[in-house]
Structures are given as structure tokens and as C-alpha cells.
MDTraj code that builds the backbone (N, CA, C; nanometers):
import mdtraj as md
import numpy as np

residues = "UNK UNK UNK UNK UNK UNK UNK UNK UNK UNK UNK UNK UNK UNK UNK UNK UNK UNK UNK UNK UNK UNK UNK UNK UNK UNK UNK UNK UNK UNK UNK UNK UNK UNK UNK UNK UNK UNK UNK UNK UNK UNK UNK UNK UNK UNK UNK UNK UNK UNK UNK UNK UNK UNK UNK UNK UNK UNK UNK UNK UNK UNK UNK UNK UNK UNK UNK UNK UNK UNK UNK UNK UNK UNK UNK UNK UNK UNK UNK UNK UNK UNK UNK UNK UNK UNK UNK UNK UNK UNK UNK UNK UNK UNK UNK UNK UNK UNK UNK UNK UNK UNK UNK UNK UNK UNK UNK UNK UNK UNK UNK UNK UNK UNK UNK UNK UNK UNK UNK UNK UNK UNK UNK UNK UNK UNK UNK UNK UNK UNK UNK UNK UNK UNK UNK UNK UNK UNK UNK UNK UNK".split()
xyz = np.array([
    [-0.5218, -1.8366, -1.3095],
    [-0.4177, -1.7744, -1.2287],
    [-0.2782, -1.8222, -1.2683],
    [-0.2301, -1.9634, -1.3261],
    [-0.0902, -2.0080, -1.3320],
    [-0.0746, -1.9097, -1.5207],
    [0.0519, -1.8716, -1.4655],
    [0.0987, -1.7831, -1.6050],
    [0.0477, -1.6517, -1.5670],
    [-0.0419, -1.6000, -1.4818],
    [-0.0957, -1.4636, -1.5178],
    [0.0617, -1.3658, -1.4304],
    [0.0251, -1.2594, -1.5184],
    [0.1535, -1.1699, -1.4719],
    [0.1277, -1.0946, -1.3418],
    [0.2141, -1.0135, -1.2645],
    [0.1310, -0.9360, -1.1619],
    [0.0870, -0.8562, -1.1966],
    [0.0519, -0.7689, -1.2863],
    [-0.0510, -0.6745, -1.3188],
    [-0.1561, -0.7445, -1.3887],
    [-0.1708, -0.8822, -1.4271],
    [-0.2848, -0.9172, -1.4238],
    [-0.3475, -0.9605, -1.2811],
    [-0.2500, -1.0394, -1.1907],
    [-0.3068, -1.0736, -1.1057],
    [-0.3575, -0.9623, -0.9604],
    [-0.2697, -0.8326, -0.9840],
    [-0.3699, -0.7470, -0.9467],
    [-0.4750, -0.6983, -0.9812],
    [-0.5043, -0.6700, -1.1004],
    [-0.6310, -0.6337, -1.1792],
    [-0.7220, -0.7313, -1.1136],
    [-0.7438, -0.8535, -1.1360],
    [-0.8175, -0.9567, -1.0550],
    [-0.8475, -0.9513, -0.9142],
    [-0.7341, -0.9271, -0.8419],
    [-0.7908, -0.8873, -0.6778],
    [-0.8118, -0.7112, -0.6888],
    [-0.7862, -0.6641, -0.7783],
    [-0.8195, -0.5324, -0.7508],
    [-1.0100, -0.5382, -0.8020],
    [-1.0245, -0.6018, -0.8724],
    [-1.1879, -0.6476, -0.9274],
    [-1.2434, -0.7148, -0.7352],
    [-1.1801, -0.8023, -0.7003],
    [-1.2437, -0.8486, -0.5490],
    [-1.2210, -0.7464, -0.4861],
    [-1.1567, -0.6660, -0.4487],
    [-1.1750, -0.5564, -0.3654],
    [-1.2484, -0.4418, -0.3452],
    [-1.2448, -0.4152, -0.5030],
    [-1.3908, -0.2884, -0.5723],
    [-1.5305, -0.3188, -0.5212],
    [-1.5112, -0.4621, -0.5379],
    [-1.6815, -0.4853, -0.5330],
    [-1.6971, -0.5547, -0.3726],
    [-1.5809, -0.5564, -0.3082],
    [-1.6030, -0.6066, -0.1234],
    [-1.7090, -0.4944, -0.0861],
    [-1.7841, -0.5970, -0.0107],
    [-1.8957, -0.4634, 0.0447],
    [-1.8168, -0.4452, 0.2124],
    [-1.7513, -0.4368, 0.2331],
    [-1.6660, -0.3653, 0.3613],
    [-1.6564, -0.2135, 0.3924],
    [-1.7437, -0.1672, 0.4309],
    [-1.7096, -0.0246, 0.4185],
    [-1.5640, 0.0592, 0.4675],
    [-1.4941, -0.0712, 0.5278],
    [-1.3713, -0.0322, 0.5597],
    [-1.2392, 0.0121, 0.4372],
    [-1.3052, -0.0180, 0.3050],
    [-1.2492, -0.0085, 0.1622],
    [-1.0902, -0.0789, 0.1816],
    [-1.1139, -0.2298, 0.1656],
    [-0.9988, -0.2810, 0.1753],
    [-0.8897, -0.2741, 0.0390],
    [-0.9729, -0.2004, -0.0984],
    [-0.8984, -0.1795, -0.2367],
    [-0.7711, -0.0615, -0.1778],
    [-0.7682, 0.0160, -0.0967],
    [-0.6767, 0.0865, -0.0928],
    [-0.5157, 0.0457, -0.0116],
    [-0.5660, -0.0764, 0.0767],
    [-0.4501, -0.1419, 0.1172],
    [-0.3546, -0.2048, -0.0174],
    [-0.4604, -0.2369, -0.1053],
    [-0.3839, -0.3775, -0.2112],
    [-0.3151, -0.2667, -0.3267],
    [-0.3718, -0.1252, -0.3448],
    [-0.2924, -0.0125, -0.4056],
    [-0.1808, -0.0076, -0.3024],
    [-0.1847, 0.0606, -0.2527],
    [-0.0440, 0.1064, -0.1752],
    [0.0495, -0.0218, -0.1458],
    [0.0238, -0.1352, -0.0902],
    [0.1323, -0.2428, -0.0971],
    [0.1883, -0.2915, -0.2592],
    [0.0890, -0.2789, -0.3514],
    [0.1431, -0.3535, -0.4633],
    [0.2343, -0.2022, -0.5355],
    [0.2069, -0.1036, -0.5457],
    [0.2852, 0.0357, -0.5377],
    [0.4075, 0.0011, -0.4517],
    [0.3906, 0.0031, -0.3612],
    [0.5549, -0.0257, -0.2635],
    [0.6461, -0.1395, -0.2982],
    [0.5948, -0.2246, -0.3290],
    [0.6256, -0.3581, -0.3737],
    [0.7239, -0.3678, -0.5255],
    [0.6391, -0.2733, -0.6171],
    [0.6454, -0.2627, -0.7369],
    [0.7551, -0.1504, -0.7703],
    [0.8084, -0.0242, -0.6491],
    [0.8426, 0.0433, -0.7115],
    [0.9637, 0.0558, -0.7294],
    [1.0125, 0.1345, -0.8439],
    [1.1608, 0.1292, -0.9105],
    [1.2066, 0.2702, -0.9267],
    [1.3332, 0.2682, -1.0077],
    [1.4177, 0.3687, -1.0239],
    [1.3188, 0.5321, -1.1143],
    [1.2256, 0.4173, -1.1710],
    [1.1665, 0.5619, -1.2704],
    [0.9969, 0.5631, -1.2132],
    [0.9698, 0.5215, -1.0700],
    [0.8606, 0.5516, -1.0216],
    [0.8782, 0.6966, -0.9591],
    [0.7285, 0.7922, -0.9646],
    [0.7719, 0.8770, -0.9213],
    [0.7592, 0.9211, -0.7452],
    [0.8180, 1.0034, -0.6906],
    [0.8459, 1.0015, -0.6004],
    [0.7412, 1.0006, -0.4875],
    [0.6079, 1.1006, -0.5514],
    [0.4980, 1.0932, -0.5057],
    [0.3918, 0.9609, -0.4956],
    [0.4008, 0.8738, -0.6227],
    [0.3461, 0.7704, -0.6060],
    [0.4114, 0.6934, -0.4388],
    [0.5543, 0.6850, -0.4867],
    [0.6294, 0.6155, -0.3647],
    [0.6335, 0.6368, -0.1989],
    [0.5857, 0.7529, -0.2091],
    [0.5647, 0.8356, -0.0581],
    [0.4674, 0.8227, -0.0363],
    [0.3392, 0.8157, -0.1218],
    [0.2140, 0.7917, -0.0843],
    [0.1682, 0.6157, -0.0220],
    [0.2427, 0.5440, -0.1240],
    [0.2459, 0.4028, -0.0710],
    [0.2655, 0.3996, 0.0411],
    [0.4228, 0.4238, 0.0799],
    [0.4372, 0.4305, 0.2430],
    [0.3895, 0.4881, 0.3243],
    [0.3257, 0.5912, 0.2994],
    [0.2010, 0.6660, 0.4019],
    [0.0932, 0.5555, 0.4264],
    [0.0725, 0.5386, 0.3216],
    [-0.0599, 0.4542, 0.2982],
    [-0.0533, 0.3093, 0.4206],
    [0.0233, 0.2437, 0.3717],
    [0.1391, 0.1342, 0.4681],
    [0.1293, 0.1303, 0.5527],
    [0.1611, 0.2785, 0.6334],
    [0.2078, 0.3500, 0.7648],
    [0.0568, 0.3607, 0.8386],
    [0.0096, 0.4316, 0.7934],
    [-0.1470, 0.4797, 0.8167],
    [-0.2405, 0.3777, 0.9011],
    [-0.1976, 0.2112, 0.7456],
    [-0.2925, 0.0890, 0.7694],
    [-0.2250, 0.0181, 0.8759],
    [-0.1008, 0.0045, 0.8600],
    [-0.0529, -0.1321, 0.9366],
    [-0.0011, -0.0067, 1.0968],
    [0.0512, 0.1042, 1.0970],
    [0.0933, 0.1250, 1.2771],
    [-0.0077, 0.2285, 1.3236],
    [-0.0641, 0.2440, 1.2435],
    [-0.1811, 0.3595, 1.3174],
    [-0.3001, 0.2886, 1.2888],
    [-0.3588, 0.1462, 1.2481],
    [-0.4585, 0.1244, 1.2502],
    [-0.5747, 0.2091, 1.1463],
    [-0.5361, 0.2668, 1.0515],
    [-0.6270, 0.3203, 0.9915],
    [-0.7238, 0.2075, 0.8970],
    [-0.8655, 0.2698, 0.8519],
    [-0.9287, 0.1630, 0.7831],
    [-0.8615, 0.2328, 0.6608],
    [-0.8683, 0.1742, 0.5282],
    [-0.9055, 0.1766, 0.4092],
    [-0.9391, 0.3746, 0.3862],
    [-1.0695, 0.3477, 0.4059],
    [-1.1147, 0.4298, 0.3745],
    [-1.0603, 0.5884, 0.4448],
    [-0.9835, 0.5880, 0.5783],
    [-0.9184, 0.7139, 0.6235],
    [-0.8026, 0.6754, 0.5449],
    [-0.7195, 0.5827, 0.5484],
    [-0.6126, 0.6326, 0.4303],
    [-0.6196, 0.6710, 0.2962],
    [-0.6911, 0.6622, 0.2600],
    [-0.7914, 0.7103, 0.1270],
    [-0.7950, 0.9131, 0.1623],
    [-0.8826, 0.9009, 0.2361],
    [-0.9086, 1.0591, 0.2774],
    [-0.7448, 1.1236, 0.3187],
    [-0.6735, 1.0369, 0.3968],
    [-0.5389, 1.0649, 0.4106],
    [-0.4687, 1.1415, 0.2996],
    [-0.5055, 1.0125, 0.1747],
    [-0.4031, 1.0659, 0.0426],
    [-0.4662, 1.1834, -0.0561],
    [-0.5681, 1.2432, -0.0055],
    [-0.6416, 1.3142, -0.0587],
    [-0.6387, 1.4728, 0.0044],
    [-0.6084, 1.4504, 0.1144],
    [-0.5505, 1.5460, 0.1671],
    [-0.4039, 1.6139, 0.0756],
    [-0.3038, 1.4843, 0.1231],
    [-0.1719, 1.4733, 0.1108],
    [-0.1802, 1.5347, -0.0544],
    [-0.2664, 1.4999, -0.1067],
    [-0.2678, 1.5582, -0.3072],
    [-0.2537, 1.7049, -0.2518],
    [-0.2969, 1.7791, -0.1668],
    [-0.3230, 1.9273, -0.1786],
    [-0.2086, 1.9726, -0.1282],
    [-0.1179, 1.8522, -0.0957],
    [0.0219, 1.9700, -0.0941],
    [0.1136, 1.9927, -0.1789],
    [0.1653, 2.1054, -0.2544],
    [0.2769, 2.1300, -0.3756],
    [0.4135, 2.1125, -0.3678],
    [0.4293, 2.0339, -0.2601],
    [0.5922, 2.0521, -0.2215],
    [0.6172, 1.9560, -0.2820],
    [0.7781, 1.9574, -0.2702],
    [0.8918, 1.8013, -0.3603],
    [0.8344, 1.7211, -0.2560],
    [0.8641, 1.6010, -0.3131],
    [0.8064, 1.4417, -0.2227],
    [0.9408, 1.4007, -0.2456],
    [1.0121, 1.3330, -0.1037],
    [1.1504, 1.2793, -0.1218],
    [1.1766, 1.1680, -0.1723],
    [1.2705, 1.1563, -0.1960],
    [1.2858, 0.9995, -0.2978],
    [1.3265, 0.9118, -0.1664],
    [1.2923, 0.7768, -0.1821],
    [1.2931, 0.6576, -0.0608],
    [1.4070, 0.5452, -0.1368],
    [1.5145, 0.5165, -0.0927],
    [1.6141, 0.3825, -0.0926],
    [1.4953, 0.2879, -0.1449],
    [1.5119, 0.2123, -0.2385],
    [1.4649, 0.0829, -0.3124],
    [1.5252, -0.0064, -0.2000],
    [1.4674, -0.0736, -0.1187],
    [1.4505, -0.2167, -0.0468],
    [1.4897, -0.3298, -0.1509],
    [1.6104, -0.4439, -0.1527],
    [1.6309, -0.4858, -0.2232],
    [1.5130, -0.6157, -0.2446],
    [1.4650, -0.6396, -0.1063],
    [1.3534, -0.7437, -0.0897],
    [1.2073, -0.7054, -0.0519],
    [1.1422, -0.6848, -0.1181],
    [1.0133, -0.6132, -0.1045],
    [0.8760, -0.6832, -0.0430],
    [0.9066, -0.8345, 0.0735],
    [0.8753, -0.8898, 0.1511],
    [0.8322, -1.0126, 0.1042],
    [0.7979, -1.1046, 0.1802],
    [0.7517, -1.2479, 0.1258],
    [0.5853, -1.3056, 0.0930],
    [0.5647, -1.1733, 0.0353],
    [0.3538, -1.2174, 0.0043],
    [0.3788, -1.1629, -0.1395],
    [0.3672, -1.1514, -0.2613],
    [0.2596, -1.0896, -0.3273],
    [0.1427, -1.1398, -0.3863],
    [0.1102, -1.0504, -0.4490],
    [-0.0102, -1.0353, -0.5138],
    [-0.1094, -1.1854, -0.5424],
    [-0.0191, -1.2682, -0.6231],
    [-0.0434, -1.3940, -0.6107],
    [-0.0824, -1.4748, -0.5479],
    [-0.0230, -1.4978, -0.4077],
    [-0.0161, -1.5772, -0.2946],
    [-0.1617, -1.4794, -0.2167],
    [-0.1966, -1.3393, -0.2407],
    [-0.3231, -1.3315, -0.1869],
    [-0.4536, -1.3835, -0.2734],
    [-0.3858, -1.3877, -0.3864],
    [-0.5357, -1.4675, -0.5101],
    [-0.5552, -1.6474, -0.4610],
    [-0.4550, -1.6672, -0.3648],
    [-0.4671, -1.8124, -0.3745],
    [-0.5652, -1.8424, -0.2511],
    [-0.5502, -1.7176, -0.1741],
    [-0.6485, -1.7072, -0.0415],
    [-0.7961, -1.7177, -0.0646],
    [-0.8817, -1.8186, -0.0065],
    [-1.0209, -1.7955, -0.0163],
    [-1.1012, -1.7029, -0.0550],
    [-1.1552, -1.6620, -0.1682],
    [-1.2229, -1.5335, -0.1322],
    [-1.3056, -1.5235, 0.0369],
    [-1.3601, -1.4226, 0.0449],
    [-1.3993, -1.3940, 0.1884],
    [-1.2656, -1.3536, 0.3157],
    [-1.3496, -1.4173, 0.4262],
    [-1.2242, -1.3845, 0.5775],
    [-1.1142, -1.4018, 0.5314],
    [-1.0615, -1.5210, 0.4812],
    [-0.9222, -1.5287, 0.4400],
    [-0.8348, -1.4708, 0.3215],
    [-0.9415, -1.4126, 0.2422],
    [-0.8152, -1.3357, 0.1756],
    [-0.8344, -1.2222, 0.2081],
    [-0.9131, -1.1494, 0.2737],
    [-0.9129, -1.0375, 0.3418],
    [-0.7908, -1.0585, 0.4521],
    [-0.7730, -1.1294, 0.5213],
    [-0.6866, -1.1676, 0.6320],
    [-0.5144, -1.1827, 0.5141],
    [-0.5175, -1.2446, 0.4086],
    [-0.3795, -1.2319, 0.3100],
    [-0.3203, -1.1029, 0.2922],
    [-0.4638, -1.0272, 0.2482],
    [-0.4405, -0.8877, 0.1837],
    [-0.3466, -0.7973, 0.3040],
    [-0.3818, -0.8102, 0.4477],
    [-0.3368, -0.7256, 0.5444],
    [-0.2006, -0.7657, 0.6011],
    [-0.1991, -0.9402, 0.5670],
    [-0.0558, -0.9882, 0.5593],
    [0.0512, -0.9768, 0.4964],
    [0.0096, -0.9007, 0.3497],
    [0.0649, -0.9028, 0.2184],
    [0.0652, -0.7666, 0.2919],
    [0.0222, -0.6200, 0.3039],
    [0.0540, -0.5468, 0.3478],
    [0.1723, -0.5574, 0.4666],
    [0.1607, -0.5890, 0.5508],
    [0.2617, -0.6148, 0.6879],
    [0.3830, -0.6354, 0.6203],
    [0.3447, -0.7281, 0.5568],
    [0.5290, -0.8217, 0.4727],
    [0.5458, -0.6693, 0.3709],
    [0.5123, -0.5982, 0.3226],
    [0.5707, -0.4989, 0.2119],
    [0.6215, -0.4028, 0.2905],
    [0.4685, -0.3464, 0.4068],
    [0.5460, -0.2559, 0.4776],
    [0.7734, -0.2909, 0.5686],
    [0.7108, -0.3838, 0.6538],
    [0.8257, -0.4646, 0.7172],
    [0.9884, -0.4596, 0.5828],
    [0.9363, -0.4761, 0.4600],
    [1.0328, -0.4822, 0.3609],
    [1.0490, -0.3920, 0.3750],
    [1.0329, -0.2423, 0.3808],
    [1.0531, -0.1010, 0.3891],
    [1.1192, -0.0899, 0.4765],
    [1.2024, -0.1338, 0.6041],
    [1.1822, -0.1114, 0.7597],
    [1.2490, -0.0053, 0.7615],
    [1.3514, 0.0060, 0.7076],
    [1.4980, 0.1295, 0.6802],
    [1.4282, 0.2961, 0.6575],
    [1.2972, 0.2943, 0.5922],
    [1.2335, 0.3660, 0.5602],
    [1.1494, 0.4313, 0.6689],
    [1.1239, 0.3064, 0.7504],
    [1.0043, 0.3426, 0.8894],
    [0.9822, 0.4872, 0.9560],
    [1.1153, 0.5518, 0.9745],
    [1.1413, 0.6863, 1.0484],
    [1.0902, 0.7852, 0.9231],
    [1.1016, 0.7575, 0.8589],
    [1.1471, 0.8829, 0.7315],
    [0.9734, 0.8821, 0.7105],
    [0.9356, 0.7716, 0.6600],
    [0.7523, 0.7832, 0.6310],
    [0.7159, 0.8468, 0.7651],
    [0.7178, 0.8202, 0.8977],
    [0.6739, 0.8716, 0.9633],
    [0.6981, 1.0290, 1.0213],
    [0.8121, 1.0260, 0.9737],
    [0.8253, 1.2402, 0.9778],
    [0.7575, 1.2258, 0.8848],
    [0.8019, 1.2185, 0.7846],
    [0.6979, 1.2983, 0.6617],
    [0.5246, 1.2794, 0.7008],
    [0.4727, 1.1948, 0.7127],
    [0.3410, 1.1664, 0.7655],
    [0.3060, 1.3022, 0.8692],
    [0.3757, 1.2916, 0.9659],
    [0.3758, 1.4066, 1.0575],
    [0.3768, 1.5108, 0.9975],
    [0.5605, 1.5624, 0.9178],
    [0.5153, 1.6760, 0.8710],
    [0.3837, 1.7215, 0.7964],
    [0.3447, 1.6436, 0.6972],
    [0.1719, 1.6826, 0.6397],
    [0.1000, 1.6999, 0.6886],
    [0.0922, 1.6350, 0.8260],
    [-0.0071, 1.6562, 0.8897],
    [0.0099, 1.8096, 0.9943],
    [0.0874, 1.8365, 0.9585],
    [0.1259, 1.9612, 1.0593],
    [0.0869, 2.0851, 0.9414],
    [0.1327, 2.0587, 0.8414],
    [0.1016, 2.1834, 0.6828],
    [-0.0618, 2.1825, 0.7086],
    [-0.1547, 2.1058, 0.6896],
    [-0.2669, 2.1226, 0.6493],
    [-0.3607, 2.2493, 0.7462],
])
top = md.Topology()
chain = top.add_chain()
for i, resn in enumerate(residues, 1):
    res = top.add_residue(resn, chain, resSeq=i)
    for name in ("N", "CA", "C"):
        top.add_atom(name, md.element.get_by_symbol(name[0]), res)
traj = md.Trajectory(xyz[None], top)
């Protein structure tokens, strides 16, 4: 782990998450936070909207894993522009890292949802805007 980059050190918890037998599919929290976390000027807009759905979904509506999953699968079947979101200059105080240092088991399951909270929370400016849009999709389908 010392020296590994964050796309190695996601690849690694993205390997613990694939193979968690949770049927709650906790791999889709550690996509969408490390996506939100990660994204920049030449990410595209859809990746970026989906993160914060994703975010939105897990951390204020309580969704598992696996309905935000079905969420973004939905959300693929719509053709419209996806709006572009303000870059957060601080993209919260967990990553990727600091959840590899967590126990495997309860506790880094318990990092992963912390590391979510702290990315979402970095977004906060954003909070209203993911949540119309969330709404609006859910009103198209």
C-alpha cells in the first residue's frame, strides 16, 4: 500500500468489494465516491451527475448498493444533456487510501460509507441541484 497511486489503491478495494458477499453491493458506493472525488475539468458530465446521484441515493435516501446500481441504469436510458456541476475545491477528508487502511470486514465496510459521507458533504453547494435532477429522472421514466 505505501507508494501505491489512487488508481491503484482503488483497483485493490475495488477487488474487496467485487468479491464482498453483501448482497447490498457495497462496489457501487466506492465507484461513485472515488468518481466524485476524482472529478475534473475534462470529466464528462454524465459520469459526474451520475456520481452525485449515486452519493445522493446512498448517503440521504438510504439506498443499498444495489438500488443505486438499478438507479443508474435506469438514468442510462435517458438522452438528454447532463449538466455540468462546480468542481468543489476540497473533495472531503477520506480517500481511497485511508479506507485500505481499515480492517477488512465491519470496519472497512463502515470506512467505505464514511469515505462516501465525507465526498458527498464535499459536494454540499451541489446538494439542491443533484436532488432536482434526481427528481427530475425520476419523473421522465
Amino acid at each position: 500500500m505505501p507508494g501505491q497511486s489512487e488508481q491503484e489503491a482503488f483497483n485493490e478495494l475495488s477487488y474487496y468489494t467485487l468479491t464482498h458477499e453483501d448482497p447490498a453491493f457495497i462496489h457501487q458506493y466506492i465507484v461513485d465516491a472515488y468518481a466524485a472525488q476524482h472529478a475534473d475539468e475534462n470529466s464528462k458530465p454524465i459520469k459526474v451527475a451520475f456520481a452525485l446521484i449515486g452519493l445522493y441515493l446512498h448517503i440521504e435516501k438510504h439506498y443499498s448498493g444495489k438500488q443505486v446500481q438499478e438507479a443508474h441504469m435506469r438514468l442510462a436510458k435517458n438522452k438528454n444533456q447532463w449538466p455540468v456541476f462546480d468542481l468543489p475545491a476540497h473533495r472531503g477528508n477520506i480517500g481511497v487510501s485511508d479506507v485500505l487502511r481499515a480492517k477488512p470486514g465491519p470496519a472497512r465496510d463502515c470506512a467505505i460509507k464514511e469515505w462516501s459521507a465525507s465526498v458527498w458533504e464535499a459536494w454540499s453547494d451541489s446538494h439542491a441541484k443533484v436532488a432536482d435532477l434526481a427528481q427530475l429522472m425520476w419523473l421522465r421514466r
